[in-house]
PDBQT receptor file of N, H, CA, C and O in Angstrom, charges set to zero:
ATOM      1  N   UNK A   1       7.859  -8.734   6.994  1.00  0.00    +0.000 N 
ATOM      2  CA  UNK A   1       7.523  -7.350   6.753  1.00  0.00    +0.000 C 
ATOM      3  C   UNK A   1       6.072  -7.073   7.129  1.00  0.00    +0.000 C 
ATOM      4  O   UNK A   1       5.815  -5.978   7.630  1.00  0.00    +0.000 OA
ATOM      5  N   UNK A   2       5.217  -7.855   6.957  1.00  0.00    +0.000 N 
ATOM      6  H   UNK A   2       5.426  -8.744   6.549  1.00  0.00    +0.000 HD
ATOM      7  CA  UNK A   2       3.735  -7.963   7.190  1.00  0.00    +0.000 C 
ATOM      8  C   UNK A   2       3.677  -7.665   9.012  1.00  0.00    +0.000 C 
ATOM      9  O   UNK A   2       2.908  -7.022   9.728  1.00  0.00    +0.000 OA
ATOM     10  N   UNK A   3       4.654  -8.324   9.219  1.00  0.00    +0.000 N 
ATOM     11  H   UNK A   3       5.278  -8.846   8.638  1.00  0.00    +0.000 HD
ATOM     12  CA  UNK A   3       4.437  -8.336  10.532  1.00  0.00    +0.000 C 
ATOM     13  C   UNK A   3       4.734  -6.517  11.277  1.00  0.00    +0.000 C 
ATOM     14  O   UNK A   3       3.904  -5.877  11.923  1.00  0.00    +0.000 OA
ATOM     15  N   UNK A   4       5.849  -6.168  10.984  1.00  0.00    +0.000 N 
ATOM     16  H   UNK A   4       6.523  -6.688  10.459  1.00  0.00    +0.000 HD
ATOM     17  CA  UNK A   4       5.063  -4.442  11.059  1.00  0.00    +0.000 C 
ATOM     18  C   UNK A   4       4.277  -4.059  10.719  1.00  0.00    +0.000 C 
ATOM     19  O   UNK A   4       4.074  -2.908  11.108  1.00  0.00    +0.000 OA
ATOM     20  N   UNK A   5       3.502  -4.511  10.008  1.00  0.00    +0.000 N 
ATOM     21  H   UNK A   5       3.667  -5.445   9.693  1.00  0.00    +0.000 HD
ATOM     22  CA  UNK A   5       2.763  -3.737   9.731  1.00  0.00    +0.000 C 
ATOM     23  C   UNK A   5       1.412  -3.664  11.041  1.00  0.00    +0.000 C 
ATOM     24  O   UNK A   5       0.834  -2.744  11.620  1.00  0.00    +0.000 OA
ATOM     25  N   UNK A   6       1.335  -5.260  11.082  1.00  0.00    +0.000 N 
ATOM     26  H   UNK A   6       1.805  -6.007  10.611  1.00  0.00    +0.000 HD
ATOM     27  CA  UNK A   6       0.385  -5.940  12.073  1.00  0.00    +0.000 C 
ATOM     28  C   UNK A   6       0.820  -4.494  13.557  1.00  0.00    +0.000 C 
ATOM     29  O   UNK A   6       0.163  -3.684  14.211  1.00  0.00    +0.000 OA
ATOM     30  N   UNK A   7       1.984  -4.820  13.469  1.00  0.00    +0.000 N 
ATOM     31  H   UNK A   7       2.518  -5.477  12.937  1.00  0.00    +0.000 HD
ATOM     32  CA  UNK A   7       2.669  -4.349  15.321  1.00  0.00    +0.000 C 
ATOM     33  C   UNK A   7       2.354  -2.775  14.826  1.00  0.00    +0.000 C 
ATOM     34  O   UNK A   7       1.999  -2.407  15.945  1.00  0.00    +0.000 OA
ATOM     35  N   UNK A   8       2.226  -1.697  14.097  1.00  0.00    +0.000 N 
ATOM     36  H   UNK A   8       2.515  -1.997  13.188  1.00  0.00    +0.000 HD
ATOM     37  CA  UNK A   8       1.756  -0.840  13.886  1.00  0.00    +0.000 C 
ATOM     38  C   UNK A   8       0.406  -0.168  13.409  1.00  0.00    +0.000 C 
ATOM     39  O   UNK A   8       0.184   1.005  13.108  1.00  0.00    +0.000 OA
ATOM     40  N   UNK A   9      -0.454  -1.309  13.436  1.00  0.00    +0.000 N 
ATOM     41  H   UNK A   9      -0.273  -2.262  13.681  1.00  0.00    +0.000 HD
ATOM     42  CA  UNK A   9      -1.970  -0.998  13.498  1.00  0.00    +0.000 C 
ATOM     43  C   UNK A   9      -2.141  -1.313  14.956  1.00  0.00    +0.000 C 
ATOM     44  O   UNK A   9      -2.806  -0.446  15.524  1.00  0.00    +0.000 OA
ATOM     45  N   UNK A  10      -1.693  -2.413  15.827  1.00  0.00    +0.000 N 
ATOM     46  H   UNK A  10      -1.153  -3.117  15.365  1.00  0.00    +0.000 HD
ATOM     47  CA  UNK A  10      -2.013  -2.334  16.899  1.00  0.00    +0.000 C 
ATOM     48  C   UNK A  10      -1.371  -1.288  17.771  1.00  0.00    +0.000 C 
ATOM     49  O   UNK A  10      -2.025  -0.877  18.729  1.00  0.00    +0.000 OA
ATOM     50  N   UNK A  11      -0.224  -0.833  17.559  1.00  0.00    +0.000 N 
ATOM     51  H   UNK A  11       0.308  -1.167  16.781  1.00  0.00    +0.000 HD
ATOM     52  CA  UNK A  11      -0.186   0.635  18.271  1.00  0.00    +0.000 C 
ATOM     53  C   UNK A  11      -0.896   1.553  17.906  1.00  0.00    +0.000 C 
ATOM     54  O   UNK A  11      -1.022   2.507  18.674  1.00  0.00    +0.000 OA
ATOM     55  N   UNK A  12      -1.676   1.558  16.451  1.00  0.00    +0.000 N 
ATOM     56  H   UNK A  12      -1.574   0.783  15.828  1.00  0.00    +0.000 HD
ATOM     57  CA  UNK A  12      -2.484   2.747  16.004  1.00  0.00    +0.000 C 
ATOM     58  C   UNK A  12      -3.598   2.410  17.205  1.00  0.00    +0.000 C 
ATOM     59  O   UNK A  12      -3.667   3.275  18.078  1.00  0.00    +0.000 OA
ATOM     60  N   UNK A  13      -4.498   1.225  17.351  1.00  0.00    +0.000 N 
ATOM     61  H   UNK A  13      -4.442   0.522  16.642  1.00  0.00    +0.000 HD
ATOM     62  CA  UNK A  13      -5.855   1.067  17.588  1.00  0.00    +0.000 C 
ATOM     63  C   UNK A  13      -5.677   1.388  19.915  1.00  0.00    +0.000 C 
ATOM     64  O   UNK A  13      -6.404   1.735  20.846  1.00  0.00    +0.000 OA
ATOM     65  N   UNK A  14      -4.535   1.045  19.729  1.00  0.00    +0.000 N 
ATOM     66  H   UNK A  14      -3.945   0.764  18.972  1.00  0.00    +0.000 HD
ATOM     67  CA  UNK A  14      -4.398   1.277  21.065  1.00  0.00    +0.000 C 
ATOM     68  C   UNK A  14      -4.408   2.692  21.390  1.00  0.00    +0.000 C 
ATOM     69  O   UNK A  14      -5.226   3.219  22.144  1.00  0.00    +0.000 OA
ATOM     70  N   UNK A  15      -3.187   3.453  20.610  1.00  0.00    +0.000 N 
ATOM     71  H   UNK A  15      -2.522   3.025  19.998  1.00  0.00    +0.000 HD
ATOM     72  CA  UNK A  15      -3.290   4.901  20.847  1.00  0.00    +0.000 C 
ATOM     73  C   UNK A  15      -4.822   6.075  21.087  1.00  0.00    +0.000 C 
ATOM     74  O   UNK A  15      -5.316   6.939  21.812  1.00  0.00    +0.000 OA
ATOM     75  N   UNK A  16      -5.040   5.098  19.594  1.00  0.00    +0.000 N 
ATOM     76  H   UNK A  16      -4.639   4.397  19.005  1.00  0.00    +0.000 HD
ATOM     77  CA  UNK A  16      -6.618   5.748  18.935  1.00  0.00    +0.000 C 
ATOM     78  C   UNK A  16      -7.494   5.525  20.566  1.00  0.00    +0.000 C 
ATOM     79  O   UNK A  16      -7.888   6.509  21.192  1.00  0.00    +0.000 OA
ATOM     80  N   UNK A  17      -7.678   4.207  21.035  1.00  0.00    +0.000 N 
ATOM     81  H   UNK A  17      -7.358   3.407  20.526  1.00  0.00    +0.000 HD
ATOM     82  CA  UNK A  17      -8.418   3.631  21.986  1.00  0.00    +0.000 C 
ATOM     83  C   UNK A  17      -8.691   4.825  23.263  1.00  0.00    +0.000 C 
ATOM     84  O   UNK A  17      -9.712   5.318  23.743  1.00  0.00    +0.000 OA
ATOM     85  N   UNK A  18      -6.713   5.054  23.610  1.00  0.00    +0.000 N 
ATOM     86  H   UNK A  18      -5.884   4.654  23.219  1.00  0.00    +0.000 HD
ATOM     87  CA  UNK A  18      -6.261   6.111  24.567  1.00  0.00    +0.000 C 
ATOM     88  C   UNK A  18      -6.039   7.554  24.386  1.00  0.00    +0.000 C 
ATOM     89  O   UNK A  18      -5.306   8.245  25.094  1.00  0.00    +0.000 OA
ATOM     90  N   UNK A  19      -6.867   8.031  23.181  1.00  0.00    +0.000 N 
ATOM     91  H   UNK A  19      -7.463   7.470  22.606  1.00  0.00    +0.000 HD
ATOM     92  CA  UNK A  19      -7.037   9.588  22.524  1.00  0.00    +0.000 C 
ATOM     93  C   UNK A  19      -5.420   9.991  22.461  1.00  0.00    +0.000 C 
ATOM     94  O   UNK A  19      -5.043  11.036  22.991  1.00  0.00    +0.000 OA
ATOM     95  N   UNK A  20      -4.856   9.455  22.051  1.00  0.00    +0.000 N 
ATOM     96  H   UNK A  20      -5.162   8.606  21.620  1.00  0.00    +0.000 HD
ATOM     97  CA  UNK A  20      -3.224   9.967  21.205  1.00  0.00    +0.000 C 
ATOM     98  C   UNK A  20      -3.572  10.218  19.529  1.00  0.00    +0.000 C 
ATOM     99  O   UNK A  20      -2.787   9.702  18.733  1.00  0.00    +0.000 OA
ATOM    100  N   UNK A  21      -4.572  10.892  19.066  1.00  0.00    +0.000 N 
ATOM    101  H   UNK A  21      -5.210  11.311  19.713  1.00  0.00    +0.000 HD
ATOM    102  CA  UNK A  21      -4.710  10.939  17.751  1.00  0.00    +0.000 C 
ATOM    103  C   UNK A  21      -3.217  11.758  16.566  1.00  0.00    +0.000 C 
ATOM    104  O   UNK A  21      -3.236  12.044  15.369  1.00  0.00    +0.000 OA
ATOM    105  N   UNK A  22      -2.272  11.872  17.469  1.00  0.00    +0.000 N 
ATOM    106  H   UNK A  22      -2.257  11.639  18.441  1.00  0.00    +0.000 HD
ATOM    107  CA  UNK A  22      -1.336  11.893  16.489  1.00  0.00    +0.000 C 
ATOM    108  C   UNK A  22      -0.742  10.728  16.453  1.00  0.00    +0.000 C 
ATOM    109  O   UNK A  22      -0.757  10.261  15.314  1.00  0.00    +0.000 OA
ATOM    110  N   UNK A  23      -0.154   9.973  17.339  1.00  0.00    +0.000 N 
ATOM    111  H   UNK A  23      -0.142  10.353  18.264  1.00  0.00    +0.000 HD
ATOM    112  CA  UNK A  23      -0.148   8.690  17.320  1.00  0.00    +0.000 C 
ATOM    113  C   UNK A  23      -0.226   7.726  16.531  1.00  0.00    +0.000 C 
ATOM    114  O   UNK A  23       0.466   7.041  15.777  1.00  0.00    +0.000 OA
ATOM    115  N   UNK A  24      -1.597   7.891  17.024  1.00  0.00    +0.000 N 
ATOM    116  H   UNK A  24      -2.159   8.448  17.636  1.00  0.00    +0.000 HD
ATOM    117  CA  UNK A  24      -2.213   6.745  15.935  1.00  0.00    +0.000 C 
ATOM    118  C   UNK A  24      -2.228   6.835  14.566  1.00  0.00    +0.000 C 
ATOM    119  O   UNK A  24      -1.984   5.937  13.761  1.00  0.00    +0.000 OA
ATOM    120  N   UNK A  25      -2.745   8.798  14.202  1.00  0.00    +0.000 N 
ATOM    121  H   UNK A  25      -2.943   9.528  14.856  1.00  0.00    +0.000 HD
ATOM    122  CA  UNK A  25      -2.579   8.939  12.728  1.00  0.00    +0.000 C 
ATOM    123  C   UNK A  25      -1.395   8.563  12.138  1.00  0.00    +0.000 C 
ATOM    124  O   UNK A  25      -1.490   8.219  10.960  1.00  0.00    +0.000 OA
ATOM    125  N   UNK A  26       0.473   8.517  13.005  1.00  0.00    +0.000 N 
ATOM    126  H   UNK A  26       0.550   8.797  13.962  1.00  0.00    +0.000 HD
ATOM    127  CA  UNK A  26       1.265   8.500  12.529  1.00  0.00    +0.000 C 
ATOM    128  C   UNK A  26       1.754   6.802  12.144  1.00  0.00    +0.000 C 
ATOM    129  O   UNK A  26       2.424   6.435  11.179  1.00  0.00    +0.000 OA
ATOM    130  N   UNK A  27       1.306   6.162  12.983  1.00  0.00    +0.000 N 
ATOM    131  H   UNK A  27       0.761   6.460  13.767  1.00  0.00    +0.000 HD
ATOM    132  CA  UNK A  27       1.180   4.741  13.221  1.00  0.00    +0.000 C 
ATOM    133  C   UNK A  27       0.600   4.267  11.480  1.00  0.00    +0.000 C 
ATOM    134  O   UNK A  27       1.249   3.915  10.496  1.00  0.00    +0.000 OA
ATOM    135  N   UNK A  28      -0.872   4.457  11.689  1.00  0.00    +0.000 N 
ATOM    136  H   UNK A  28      -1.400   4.743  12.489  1.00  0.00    +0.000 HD
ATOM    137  CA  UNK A  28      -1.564   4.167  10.703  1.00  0.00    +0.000 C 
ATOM    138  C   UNK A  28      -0.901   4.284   9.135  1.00  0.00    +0.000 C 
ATOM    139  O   UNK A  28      -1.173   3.428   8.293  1.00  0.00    +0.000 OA
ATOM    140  N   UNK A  29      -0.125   5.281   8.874  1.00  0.00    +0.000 N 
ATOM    141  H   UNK A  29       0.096   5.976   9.558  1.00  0.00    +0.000 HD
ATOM    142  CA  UNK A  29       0.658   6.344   8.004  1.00  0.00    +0.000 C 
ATOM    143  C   UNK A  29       1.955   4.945   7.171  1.00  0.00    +0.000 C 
ATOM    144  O   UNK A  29       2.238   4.384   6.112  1.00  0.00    +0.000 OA
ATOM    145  N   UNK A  30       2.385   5.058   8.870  1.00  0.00    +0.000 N 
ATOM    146  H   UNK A  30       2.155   5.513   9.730  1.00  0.00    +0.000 HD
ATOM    147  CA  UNK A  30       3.763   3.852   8.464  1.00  0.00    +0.000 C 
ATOM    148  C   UNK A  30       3.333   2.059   8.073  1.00  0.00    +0.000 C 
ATOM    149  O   UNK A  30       3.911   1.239   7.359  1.00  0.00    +0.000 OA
ATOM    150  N   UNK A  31       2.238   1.977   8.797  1.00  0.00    +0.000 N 
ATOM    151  H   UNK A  31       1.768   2.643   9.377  1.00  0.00    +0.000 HD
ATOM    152  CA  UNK A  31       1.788   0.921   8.152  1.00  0.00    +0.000 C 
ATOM    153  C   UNK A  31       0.992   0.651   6.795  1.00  0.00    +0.000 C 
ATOM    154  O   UNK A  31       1.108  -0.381   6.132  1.00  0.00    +0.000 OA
ATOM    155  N   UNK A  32       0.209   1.673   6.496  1.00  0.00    +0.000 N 
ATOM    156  H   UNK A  32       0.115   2.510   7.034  1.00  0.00    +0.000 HD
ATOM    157  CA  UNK A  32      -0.072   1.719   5.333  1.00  0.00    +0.000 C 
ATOM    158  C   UNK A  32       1.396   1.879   3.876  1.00  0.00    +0.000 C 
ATOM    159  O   UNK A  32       1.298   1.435   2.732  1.00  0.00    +0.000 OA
ATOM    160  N   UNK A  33       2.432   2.526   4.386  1.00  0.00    +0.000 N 
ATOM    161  H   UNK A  33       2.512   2.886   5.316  1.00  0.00    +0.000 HD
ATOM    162  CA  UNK A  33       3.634   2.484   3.412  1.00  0.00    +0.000 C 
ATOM    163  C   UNK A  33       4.144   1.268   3.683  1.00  0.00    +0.000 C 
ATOM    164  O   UNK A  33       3.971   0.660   2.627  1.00  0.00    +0.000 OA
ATOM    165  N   UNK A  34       4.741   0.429   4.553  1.00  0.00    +0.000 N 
ATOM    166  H   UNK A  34       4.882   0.923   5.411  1.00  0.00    +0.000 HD
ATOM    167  CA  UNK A  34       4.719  -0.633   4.548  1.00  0.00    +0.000 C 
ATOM    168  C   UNK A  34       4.067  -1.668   3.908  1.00  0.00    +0.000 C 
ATOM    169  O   UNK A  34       4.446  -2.656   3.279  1.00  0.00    +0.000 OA
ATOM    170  N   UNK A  35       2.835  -1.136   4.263  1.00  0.00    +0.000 N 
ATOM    171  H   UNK A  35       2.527  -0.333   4.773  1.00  0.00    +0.000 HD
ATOM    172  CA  UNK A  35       2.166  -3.085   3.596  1.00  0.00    +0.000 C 
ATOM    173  C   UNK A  35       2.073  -2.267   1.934  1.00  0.00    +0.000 C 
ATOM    174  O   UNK A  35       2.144  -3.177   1.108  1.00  0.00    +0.000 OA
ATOM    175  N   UNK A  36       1.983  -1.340   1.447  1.00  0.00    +0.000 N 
ATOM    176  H   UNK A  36       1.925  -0.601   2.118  1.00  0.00    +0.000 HD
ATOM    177  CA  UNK A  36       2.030  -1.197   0.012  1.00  0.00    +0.000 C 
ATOM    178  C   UNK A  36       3.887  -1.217  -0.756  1.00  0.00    +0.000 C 
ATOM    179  O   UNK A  36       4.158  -1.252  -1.956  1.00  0.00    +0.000 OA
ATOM    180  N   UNK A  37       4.749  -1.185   0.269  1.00  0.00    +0.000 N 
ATOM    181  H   UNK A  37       4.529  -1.156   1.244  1.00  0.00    +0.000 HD
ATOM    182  CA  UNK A  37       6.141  -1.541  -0.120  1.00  0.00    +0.000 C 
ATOM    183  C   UNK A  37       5.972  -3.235  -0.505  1.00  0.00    +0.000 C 
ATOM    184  O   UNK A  37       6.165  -3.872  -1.541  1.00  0.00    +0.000 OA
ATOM    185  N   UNK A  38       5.445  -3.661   1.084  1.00  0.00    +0.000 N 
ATOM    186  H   UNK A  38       5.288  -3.143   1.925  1.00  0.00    +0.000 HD
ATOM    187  CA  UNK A  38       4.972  -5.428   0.944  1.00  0.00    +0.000 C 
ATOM    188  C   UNK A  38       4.650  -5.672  -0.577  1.00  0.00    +0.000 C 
ATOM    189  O   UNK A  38       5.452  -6.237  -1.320  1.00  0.00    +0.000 OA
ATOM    190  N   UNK A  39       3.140  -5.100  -1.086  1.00  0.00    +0.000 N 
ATOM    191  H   UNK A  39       2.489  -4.641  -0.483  1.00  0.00    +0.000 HD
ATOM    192  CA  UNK A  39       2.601  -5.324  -2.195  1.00  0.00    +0.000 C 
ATOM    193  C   UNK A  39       3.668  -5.554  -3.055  1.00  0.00    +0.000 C 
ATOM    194  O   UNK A  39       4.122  -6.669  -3.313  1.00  0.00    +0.000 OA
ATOM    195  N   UNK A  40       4.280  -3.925  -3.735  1.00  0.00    +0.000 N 
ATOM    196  H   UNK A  40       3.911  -3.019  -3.525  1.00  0.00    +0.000 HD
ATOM    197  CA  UNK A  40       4.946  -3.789  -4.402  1.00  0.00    +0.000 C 
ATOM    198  C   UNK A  40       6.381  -5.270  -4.704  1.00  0.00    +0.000 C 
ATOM    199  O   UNK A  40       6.806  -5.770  -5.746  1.00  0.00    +0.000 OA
ATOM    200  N   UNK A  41       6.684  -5.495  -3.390  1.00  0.00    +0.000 N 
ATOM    201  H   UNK A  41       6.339  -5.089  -2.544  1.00  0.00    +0.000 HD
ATOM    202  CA  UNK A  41       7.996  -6.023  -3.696  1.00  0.00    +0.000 C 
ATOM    203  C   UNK A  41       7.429  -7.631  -3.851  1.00  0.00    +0.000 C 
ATOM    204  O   UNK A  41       8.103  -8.529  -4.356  1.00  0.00    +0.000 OA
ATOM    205  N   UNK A  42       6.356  -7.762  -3.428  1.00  0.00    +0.000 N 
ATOM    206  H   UNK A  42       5.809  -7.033  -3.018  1.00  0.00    +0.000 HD
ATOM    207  CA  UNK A  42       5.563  -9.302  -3.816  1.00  0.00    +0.000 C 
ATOM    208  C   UNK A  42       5.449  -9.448  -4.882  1.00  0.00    +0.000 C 
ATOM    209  O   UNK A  42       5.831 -10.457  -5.474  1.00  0.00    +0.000 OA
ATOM    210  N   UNK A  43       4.611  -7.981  -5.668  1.00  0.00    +0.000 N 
ATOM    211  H   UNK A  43       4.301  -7.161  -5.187  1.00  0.00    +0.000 HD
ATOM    212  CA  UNK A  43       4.320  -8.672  -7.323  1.00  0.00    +0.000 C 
ATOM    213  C   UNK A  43       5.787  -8.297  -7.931  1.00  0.00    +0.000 C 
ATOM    214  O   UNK A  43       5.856  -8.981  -8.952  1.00  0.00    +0.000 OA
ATOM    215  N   UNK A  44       6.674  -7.745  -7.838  1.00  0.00    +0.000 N 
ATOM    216  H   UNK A  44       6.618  -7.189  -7.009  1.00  0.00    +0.000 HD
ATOM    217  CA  UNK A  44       8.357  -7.754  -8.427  1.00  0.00    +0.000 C 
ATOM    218  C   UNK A  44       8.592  -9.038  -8.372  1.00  0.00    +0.000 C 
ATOM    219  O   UNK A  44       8.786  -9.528  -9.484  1.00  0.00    +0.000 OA
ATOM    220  N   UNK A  45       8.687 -10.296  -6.856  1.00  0.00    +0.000 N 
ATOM    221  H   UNK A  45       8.530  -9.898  -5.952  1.00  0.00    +0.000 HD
ATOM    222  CA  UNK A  45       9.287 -11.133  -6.859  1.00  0.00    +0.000 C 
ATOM    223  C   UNK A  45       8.603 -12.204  -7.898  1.00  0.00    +0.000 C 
ATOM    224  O   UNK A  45       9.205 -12.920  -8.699  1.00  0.00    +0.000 OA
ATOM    225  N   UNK A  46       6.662 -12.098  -7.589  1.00  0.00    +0.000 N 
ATOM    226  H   UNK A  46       6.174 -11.517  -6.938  1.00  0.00    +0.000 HD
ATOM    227  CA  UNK A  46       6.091 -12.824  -8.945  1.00  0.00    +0.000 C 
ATOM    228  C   UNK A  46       6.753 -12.539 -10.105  1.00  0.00    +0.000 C 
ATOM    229  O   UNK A  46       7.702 -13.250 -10.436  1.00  0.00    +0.000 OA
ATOM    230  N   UNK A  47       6.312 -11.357 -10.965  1.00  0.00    +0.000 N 
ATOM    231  H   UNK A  47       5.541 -10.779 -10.697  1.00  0.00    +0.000 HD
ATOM    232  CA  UNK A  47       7.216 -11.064 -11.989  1.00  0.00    +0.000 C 
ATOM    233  C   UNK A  47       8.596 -11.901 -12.227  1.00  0.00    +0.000 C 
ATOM    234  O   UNK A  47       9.155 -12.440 -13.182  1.00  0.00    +0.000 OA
ATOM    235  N   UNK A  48       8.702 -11.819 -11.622  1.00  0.00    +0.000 N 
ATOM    236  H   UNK A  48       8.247 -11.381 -10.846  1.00  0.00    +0.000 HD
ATOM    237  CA  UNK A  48      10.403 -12.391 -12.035  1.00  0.00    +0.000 C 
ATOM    238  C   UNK A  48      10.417 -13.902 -12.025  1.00  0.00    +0.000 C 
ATOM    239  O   UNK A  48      10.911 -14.528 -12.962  1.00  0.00    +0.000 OA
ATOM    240  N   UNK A  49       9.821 -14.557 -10.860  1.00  0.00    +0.000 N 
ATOM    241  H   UNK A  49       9.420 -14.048 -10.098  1.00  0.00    +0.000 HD
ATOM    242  CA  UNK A  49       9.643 -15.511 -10.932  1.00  0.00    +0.000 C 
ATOM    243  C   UNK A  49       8.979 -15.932 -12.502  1.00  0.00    +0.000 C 
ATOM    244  O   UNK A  49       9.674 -16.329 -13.437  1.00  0.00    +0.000 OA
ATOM    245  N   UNK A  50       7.766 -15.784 -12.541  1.00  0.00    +0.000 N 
ATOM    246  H   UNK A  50       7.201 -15.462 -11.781  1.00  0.00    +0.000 HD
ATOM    247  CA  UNK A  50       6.886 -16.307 -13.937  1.00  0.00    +0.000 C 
ATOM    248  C   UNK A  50       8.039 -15.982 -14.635  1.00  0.00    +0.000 C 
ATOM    249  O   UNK A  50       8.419 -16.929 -15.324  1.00  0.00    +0.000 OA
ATOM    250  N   UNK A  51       8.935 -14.713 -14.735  1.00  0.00    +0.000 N 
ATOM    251  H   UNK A  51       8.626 -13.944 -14.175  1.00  0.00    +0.000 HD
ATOM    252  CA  UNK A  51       9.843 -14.225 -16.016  1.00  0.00    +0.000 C 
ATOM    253  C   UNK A  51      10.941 -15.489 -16.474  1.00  0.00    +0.000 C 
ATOM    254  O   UNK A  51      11.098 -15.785 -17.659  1.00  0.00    +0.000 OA
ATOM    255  N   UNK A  52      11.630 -16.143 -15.416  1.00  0.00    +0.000 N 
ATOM    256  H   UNK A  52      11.503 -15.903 -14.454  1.00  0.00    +0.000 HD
ATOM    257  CA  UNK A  52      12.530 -17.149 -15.244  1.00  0.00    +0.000 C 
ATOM    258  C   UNK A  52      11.890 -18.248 -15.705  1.00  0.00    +0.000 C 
ATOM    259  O   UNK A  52      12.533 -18.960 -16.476  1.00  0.00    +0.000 OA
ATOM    260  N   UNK A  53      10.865 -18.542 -15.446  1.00  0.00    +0.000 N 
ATOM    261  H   UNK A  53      10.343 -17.964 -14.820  1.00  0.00    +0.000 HD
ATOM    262  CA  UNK A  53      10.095 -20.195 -15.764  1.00  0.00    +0.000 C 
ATOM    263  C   UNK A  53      11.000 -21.024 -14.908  1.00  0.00    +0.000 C 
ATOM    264  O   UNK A  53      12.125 -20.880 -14.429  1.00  0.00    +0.000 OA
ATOM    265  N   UNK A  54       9.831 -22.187 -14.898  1.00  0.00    +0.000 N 
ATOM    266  H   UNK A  54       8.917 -22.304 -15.287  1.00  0.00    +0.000 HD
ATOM    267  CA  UNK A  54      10.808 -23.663 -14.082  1.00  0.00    +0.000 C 
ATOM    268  C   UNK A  54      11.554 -24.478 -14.842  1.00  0.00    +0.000 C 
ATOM    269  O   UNK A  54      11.231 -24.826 -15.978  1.00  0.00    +0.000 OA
ATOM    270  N   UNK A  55      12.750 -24.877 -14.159  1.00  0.00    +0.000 N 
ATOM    271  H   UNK A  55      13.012 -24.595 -13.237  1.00  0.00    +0.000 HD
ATOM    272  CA  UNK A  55      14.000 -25.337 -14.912  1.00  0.00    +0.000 C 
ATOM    273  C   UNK A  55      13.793 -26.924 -14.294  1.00  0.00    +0.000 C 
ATOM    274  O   UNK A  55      13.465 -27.204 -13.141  1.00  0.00    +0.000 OA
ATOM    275  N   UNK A  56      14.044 -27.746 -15.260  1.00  0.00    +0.000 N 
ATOM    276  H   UNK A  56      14.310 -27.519 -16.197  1.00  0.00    +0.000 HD
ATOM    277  CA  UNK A  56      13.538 -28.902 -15.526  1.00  0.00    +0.000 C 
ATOM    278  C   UNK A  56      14.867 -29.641 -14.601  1.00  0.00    +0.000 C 
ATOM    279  O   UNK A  56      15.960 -29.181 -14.933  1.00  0.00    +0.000 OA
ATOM    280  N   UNK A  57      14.915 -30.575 -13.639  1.00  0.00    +0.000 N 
ATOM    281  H   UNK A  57      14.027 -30.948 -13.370  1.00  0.00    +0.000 HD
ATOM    282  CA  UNK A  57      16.088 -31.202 -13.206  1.00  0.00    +0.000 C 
ATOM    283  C   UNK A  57      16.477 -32.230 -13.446  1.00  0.00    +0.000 C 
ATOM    284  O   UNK A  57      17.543 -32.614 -12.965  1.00  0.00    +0.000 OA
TER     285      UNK A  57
């Protein structure tokens, strides 16, 4: 998931580079919801994890 985000700042910085400023603003937009979905669903999977504890084998 990180990795869109990566491939959509570099279309932002390219656009930006080549004066497409909607572009880029829209670019920038989707990657910023992305990497804060990222966040979000990282500390859920912590959460849950710590919630479960480690099971002894």
């Amino acid at each position: 998931m990180l990795g869109w985000v990566v491939t959509f700042l570099v279309i932002a910085l390219i656009a930006g580079i080549l004066g497409f400023g909607g572009i880029a603003g829209a670019s920038i937009e989707i990657a910023k919801i992305i990497f804060f979905i990222a966040v979000v669903l990282f500390l859920v999977s912590a959460v849950v994890g710590l919630a479960r504890g480690r099971t002894r084998i």
